[in-house]
Structure formats: structure tokens, C-alpha cells
PDB file as gemmi writes it, atoms N, CA and C in Angstrom:
CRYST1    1.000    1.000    1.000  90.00  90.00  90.00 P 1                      
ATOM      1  N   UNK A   1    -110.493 -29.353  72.464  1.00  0.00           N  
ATOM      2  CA  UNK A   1    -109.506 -30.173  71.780  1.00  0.00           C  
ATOM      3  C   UNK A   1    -109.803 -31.637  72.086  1.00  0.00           C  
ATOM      4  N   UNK A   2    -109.598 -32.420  71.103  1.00  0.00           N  
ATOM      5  CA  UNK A   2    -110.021 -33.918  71.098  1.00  0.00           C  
ATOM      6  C   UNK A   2    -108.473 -34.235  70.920  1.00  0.00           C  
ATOM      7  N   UNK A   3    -108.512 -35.841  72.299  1.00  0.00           N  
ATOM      8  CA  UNK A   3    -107.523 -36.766  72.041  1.00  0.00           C  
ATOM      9  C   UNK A   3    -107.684 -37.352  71.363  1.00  0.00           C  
ATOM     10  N   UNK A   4    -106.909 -37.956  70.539  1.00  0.00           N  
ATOM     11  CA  UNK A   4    -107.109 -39.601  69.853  1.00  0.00           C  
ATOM     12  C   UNK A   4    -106.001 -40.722  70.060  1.00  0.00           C  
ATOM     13  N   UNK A   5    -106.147 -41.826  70.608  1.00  0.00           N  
ATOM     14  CA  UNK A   5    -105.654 -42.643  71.072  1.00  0.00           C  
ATOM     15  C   UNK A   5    -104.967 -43.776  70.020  1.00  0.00           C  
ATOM     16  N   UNK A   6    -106.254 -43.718  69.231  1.00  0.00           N  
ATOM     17  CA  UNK A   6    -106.495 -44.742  68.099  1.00  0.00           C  
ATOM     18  C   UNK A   6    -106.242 -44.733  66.459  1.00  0.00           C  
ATOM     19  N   UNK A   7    -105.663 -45.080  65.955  1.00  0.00           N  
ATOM     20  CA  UNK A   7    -105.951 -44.573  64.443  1.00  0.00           C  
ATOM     21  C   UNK A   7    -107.195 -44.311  64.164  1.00  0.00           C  
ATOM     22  N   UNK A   8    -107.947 -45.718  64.598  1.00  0.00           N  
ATOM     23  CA  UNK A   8    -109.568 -45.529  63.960  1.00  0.00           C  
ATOM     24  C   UNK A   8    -110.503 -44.672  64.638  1.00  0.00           C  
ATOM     25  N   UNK A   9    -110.283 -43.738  66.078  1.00  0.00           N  
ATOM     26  CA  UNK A   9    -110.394 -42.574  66.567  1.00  0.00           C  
ATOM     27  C   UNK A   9    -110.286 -41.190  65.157  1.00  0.00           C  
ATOM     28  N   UNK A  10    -108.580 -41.573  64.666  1.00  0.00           N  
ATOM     29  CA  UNK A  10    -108.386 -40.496  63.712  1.00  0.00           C  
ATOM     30  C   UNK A  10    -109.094 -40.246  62.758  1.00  0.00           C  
ATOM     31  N   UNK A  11    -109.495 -41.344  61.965  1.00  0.00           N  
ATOM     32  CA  UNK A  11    -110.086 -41.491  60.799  1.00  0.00           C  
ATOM     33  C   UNK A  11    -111.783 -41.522  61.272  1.00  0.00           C  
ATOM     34  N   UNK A  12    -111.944 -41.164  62.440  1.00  0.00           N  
ATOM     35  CA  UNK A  12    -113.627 -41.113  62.493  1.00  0.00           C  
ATOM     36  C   UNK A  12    -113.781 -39.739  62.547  1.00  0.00           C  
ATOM     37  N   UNK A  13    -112.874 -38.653  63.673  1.00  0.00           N  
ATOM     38  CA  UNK A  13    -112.604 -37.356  63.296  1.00  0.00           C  
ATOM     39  C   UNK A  13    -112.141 -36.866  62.227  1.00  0.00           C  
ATOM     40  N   UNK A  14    -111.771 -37.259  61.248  1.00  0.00           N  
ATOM     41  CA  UNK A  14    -111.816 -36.751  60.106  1.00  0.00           C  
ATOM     42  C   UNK A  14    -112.721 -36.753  59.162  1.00  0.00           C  
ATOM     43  N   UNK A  15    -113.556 -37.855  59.148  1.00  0.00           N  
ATOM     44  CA  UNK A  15    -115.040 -38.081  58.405  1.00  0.00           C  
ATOM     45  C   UNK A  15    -115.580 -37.164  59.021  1.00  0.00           C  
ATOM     46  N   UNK A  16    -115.380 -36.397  60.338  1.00  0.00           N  
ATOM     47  CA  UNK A  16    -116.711 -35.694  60.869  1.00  0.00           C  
ATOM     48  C   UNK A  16    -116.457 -34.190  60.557  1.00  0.00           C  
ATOM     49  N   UNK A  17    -115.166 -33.963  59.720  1.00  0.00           N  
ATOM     50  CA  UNK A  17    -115.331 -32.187  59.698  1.00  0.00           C  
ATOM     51  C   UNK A  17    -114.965 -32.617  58.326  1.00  0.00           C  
ATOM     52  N   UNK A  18    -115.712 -31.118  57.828  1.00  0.00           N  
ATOM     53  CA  UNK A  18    -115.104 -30.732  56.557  1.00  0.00           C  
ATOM     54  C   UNK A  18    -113.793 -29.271  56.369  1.00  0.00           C  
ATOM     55  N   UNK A  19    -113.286 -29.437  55.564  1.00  0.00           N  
ATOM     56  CA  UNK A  19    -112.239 -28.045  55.095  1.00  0.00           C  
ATOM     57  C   UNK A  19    -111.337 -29.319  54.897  1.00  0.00           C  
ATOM     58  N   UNK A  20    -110.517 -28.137  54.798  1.00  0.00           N  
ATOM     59  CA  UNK A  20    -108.259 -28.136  55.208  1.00  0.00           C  
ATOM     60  C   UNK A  20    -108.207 -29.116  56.360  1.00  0.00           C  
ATOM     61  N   UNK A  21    -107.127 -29.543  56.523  1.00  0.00           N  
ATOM     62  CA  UNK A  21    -106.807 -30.168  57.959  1.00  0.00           C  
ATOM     63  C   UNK A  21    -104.907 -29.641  57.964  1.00  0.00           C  
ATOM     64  N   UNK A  22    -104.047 -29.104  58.702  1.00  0.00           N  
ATOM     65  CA  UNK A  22    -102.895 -29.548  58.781  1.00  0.00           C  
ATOM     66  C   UNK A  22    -102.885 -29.788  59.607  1.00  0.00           C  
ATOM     67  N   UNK A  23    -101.058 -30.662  59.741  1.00  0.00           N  
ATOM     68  CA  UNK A  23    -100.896 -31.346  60.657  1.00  0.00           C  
ATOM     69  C   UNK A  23     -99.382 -30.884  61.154  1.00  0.00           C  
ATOM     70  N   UNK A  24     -99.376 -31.314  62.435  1.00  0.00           N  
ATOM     71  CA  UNK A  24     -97.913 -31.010  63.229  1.00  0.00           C  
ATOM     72  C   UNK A  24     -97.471 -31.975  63.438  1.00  0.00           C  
ATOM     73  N   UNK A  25     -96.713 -32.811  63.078  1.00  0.00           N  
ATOM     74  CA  UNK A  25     -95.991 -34.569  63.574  1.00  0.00           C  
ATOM     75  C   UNK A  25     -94.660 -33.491  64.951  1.00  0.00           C  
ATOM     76  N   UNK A  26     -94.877 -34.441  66.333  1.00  0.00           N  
ATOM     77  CA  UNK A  26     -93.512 -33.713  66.826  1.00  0.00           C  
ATOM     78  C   UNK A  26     -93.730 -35.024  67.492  1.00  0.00           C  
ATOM     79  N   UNK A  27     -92.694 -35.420  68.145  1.00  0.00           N  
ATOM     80  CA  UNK A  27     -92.438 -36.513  69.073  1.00  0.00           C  
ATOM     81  C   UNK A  27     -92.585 -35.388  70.552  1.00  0.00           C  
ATOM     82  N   UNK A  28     -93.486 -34.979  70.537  1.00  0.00           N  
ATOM     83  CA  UNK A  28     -93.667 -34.453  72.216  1.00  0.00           C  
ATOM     84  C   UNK A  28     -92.661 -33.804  72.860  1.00  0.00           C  
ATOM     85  N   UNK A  29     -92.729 -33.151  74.040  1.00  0.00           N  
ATOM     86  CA  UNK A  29     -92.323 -32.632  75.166  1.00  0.00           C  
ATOM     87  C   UNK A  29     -91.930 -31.130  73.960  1.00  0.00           C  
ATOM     88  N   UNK A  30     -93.087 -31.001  73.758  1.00  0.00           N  
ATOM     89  CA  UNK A  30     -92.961 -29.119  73.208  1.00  0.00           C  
ATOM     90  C   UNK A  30     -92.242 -28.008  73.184  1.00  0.00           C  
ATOM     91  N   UNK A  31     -91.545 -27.152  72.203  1.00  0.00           N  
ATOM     92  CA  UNK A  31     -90.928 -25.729  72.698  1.00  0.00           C  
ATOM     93  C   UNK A  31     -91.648 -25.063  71.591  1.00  0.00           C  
ATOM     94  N   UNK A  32     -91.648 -23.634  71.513  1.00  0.00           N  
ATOM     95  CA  UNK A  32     -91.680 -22.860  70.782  1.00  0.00           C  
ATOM     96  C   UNK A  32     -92.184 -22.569  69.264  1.00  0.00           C  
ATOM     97  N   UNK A  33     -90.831 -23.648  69.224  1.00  0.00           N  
ATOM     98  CA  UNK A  33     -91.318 -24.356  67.433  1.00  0.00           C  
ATOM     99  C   UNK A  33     -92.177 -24.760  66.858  1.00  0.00           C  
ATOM    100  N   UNK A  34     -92.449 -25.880  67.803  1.00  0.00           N  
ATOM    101  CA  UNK A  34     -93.957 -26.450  67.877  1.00  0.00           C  
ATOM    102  C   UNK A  34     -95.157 -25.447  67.836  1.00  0.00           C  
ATOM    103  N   UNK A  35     -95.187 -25.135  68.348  1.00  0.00           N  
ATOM    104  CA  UNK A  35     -96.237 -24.302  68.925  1.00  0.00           C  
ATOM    105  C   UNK A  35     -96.399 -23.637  67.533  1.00  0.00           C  
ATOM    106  N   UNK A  36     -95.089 -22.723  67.256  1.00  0.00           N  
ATOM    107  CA  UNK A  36     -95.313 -21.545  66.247  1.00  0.00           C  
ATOM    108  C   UNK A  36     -96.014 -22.090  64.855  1.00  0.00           C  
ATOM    109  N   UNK A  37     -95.447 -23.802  64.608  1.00  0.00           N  
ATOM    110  CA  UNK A  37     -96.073 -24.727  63.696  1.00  0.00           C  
ATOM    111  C   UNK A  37     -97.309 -24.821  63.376  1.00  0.00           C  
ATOM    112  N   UNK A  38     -97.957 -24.919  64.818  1.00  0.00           N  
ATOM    113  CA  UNK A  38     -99.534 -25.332  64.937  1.00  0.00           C  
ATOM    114  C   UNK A  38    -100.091 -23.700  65.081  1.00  0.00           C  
ATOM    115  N   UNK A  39     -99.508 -22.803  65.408  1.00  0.00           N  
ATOM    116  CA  UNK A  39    -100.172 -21.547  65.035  1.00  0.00           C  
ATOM    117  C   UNK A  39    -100.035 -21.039  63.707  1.00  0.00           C  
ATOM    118  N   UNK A  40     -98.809 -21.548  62.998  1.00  0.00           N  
ATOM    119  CA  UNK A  40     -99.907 -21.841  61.393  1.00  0.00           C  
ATOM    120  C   UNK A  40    -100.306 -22.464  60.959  1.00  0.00           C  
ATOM    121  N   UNK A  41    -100.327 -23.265  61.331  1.00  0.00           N  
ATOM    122  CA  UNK A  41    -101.011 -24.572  60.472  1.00  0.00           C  
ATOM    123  C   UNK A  41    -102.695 -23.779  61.143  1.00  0.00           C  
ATOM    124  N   UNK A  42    -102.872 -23.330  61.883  1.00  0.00           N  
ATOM    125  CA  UNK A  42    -104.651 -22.763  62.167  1.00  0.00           C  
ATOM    126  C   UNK A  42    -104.412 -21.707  61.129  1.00  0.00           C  
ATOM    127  N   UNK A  43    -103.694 -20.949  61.098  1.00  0.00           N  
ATOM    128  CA  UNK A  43    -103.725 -19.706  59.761  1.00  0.00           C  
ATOM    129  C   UNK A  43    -104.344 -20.113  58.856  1.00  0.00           C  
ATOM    130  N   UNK A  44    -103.683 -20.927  57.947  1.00  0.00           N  
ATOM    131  CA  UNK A  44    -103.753 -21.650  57.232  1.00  0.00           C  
ATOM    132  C   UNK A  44    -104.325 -22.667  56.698  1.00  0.00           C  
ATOM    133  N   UNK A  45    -105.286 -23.344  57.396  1.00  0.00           N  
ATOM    134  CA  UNK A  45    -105.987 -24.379  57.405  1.00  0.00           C  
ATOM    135  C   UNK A  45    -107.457 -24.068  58.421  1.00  0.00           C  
ATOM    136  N   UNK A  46    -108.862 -24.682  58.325  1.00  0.00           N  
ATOM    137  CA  UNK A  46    -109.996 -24.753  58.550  1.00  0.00           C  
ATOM    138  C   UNK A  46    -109.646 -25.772  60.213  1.00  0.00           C  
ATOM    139  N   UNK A  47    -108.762 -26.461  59.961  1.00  0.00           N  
ATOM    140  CA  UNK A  47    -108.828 -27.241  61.166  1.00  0.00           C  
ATOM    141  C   UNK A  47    -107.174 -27.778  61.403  1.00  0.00           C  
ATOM    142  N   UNK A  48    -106.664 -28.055  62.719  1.00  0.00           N  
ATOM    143  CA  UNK A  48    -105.342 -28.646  62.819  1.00  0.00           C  
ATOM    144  C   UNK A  48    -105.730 -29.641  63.894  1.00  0.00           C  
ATOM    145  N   UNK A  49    -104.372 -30.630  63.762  1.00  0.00           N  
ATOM    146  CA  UNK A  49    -104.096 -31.790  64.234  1.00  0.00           C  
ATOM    147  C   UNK A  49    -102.761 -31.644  64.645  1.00  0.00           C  
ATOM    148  N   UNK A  50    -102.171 -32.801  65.937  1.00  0.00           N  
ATOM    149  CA  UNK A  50    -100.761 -32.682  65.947  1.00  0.00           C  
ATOM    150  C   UNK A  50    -100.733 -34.170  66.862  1.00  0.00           C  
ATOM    151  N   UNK A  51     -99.719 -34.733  66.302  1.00  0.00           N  
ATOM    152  CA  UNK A  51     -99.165 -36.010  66.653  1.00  0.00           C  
ATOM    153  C   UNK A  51     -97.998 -36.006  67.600  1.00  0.00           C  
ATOM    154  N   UNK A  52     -98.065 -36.404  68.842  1.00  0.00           N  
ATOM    155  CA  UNK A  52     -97.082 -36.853  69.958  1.00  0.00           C  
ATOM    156  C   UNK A  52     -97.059 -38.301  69.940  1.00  0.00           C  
ATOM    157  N   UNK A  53     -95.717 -38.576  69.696  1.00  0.00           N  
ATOM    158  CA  UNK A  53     -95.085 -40.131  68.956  1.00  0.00           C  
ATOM    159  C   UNK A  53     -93.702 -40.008  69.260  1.00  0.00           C  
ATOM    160  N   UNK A  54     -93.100 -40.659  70.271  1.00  0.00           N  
ATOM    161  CA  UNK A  54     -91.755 -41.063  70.301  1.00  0.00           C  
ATOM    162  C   UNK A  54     -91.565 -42.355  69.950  1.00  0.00           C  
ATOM    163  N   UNK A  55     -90.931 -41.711  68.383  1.00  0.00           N  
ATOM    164  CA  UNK A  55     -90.606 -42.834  67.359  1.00  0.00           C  
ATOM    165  C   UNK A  55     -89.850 -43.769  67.892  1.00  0.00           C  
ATOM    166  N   UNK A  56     -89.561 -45.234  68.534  1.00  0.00           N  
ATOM    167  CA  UNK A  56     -88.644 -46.219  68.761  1.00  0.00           C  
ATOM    168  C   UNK A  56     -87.694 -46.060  67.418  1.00  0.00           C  
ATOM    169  N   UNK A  57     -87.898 -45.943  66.462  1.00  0.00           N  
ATOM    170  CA  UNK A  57     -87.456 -46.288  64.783  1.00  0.00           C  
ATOM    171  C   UNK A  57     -86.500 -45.242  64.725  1.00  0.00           C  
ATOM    172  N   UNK A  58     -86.915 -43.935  65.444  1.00  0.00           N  
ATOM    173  CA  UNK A  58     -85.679 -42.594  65.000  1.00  0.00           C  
ATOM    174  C   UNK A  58     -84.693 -42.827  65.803  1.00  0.00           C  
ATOM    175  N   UNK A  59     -84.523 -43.912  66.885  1.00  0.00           N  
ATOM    176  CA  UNK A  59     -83.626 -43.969  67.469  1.00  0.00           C  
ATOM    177  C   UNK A  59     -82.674 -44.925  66.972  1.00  0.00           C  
ATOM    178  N   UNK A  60     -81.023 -44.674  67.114  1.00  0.00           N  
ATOM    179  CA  UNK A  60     -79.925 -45.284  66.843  1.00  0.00           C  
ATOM    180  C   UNK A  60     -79.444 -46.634  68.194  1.00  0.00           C  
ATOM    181  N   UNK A  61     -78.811 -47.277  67.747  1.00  0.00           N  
ATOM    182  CA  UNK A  61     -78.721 -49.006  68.975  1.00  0.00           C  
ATOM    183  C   UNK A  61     -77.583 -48.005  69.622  1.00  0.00           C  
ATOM    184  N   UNK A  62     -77.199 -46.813  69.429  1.00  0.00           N  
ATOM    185  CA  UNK A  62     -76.648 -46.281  71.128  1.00  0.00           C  
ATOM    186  C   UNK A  62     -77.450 -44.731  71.690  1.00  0.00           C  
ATOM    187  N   UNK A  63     -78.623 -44.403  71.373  1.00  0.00           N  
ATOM    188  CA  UNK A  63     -79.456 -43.199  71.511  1.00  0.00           C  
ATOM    189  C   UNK A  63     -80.263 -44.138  72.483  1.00  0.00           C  
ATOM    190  N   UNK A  64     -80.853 -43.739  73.436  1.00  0.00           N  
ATOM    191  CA  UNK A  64     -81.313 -44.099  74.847  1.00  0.00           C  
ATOM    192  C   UNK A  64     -82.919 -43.181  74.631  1.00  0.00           C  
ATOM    193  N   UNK A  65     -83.845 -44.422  73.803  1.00  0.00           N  
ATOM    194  CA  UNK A  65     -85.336 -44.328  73.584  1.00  0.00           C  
ATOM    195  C   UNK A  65     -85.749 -44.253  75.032  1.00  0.00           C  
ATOM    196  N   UNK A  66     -85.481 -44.431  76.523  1.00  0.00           N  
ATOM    197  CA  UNK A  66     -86.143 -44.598  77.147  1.00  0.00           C  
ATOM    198  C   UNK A  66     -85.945 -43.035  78.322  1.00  0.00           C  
ATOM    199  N   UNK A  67     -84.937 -42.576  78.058  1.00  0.00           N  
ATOM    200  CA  UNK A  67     -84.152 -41.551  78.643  1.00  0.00           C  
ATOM    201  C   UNK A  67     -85.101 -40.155  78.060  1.00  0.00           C  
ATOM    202  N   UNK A  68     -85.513 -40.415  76.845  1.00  0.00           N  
ATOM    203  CA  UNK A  68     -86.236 -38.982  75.518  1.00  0.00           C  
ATOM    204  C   UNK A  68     -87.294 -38.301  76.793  1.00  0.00           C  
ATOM    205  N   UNK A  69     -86.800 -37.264  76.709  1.00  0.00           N  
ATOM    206  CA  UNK A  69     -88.296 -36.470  77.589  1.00  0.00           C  
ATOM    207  C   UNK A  69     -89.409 -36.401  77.452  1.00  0.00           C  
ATOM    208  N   UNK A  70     -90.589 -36.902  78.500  1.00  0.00           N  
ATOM    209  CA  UNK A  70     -92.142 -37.070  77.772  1.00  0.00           C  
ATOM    210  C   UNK A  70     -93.021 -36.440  78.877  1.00  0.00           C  
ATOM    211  N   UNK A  71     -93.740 -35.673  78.719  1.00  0.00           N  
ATOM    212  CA  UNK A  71     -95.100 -34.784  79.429  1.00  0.00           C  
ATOM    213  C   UNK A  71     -96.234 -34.316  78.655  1.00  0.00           C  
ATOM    214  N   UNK A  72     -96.577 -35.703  78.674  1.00  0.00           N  
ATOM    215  CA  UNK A  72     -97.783 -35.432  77.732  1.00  0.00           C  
ATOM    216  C   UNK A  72     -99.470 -34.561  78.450  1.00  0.00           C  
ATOM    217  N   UNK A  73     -98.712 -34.561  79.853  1.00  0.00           N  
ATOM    218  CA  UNK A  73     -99.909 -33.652  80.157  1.00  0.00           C  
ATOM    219  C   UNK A  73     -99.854 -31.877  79.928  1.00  0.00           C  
ATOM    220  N   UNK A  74     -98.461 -31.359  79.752  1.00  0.00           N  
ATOM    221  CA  UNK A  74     -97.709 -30.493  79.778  1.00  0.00           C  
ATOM    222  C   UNK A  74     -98.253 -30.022  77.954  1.00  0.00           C  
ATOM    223  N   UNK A  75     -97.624 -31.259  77.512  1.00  0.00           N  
ATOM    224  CA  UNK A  75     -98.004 -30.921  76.194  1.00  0.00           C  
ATOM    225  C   UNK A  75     -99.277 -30.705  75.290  1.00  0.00           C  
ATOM    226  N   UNK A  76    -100.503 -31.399  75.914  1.00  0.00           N  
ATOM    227  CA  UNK A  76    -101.553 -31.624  75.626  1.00  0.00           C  
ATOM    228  C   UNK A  76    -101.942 -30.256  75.961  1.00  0.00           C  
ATOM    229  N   UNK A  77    -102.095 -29.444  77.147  1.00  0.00           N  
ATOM    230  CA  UNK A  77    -102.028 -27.965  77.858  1.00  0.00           C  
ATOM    231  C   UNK A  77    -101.611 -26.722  76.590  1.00  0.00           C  
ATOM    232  N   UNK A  78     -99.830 -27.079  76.164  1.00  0.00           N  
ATOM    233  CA  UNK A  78     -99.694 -26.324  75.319  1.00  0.00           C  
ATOM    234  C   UNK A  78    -100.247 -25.937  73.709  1.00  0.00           C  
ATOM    235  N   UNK A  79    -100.561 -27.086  73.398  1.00  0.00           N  
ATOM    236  CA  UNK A  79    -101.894 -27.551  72.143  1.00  0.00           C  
ATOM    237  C   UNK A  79    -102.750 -27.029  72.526  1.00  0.00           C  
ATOM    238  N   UNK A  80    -103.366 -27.451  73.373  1.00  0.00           N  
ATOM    239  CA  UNK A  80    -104.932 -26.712  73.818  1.00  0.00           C  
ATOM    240  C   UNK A  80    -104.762 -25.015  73.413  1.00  0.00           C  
ATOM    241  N   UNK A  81    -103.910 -24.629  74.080  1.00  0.00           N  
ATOM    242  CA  UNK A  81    -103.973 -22.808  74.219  1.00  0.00           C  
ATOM    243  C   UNK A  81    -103.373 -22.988  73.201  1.00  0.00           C  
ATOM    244  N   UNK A  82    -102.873 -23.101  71.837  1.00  0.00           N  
ATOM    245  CA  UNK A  82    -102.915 -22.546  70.341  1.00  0.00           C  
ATOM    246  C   UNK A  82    -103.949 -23.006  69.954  1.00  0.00           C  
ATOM    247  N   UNK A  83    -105.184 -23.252  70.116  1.00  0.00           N  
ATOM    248  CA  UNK A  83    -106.059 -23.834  69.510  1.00  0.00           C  
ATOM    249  C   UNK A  83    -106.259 -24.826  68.266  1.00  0.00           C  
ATOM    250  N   UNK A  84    -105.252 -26.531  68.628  1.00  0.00           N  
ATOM    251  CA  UNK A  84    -104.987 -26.842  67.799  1.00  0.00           C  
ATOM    252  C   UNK A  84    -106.500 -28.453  68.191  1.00  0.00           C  
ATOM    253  N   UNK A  85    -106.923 -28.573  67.517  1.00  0.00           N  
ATOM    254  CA  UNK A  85    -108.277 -29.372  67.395  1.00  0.00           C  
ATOM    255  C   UNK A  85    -108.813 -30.744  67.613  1.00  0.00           C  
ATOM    256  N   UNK A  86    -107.244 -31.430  67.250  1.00  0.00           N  
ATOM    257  CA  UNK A  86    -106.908 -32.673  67.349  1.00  0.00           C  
ATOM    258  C   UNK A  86    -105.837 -33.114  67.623  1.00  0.00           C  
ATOM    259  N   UNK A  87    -105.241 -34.099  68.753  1.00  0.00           N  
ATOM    260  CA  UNK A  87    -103.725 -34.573  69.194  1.00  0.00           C  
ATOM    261  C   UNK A  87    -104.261 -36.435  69.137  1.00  0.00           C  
ATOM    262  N   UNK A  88    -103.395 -36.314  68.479  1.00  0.00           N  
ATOM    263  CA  UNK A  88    -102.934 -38.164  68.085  1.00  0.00           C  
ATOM    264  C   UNK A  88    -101.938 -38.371  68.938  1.00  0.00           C  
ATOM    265  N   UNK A  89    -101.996 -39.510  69.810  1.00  0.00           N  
ATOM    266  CA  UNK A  89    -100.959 -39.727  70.731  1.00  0.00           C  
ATOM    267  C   UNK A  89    -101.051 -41.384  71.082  1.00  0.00           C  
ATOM    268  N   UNK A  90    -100.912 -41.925  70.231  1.00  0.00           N  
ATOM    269  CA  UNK A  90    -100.956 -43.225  70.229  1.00  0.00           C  
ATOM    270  C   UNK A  90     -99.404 -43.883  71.265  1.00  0.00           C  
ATOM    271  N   UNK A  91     -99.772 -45.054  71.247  1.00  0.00           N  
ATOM    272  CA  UNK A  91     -98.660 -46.271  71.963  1.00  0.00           C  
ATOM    273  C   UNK A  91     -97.898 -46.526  71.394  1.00  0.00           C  
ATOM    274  N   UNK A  92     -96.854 -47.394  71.650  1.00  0.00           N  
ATOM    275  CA  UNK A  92     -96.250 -48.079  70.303  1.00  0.00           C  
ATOM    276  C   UNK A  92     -96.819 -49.185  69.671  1.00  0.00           C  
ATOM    277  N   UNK A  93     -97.699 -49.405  70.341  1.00  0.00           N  
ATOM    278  CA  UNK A  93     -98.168 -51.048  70.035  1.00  0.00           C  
ATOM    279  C   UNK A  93     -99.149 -50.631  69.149  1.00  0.00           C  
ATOM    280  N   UNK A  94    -100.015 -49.006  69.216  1.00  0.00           N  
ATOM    281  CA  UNK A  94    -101.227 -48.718  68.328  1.00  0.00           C  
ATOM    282  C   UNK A  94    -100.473 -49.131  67.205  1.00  0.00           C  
ATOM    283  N   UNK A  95     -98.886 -48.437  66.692  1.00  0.00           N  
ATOM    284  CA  UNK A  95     -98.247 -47.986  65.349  1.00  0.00           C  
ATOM    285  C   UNK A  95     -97.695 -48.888  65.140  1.00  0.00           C  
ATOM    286  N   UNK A  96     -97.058 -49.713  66.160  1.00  0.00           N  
ATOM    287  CA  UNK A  96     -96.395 -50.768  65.618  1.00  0.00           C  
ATOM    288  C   UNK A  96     -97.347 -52.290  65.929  1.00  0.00           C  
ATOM    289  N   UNK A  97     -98.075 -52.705  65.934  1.00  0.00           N  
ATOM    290  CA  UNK A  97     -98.721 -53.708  66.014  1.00  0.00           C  
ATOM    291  C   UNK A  97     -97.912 -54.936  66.080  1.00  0.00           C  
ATOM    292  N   UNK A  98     -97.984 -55.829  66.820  1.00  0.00           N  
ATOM    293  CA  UNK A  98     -97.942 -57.472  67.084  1.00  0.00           C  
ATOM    294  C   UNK A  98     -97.533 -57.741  65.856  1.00  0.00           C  
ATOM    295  N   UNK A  99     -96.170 -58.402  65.204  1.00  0.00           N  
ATOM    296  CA  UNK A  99     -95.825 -58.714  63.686  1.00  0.00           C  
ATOM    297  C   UNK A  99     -95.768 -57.999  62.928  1.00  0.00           C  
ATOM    298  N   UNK A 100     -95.576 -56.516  62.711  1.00  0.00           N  
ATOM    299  CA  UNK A 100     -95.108 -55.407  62.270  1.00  0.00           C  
ATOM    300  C   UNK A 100     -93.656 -56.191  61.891  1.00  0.00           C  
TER     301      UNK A 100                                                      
END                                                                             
């Protein structure tokens, strides 16, 4: 399984395979769901991807962005054993850039 840090990480792994690709968007710290997601999305598709992103944006001015549960080593582990191919796990600063 390949990390990607970067958008332009993403878009270089994607020039490099051919097929299907799906994808799993979850904001991290994994259950079940997840998982069962990315075990179809491999059914179903030649190759999968899954994005760990705790959106600042999904949060409300009284929801506590900093409190959200995050184990991205935990999670990266549980990806691996569904055999999912690619994890995007960018910063905020990758997605939201300087003047966004």
C-alpha cells in the first residue's frame, strides 16, 4: 500500500496504473463501515484508494475540530489488511493552501 501525502503524489499514482480506481473519502479513525466500503470498492474495481481528511469545513463554530479522533497509524494498518492500494492523507495546508 502506497501513502500519498501530496496531491501531485496522487495524480502521479494514477498516471501509473491502468483499470477502475474507487475511492473511499472517510475522515479517519476507522470502523467497520469503512472497511466494508473499501472491501468493495476492491470487488468492484481493478484498484482502490481511500482518503483520511479531517475536514476543518465539516465542522460547525461550536463542534470541537481539535477534540475529532485521529490514528492514523491504526488506520493506515486497517487499509493495509483490506487490501486497499492507495491512502491520501494530506494536511490542511496540502487542501487548503495559503489564500484559499
Amino acid at each position: 500500500m502506497q501513502l500519498a501525502e501530496r496531491i501531485a503524489e496522487v495524480r502521479v499514482w494514477r498516471r501509473s496504473v491502468r483499470g477502475s480506481v474507487g475511492f473511499v473519502p472517510t475522515m479517519g479513525y476507522l470502523h467497520q463501515g469503512h472497511l466494508e466500503l473499501a472491501r468493495c470498492s476492491k470487488a468492484s474495481n481493478d484498484f482502490t484508494t481511500a482518503s483520511i481528511f479531517v475536514n476543518p469545513t465539516q465542522f460547525g463554530p461550536k463542534e470541537d475540530l481539535a477534540s475529532y479522533p485521529r490514528d492514523l497509524k491504526r488506520d493506515l494498518a486497517m487499509l493495509e489488511e483490506t487490501g486497499v492500494d492507495l491512502v491520501f492523507a494530506p494536511s490542511g495546508d496540502e487542501m487548503y493552501p495559503s489564500g484559499y
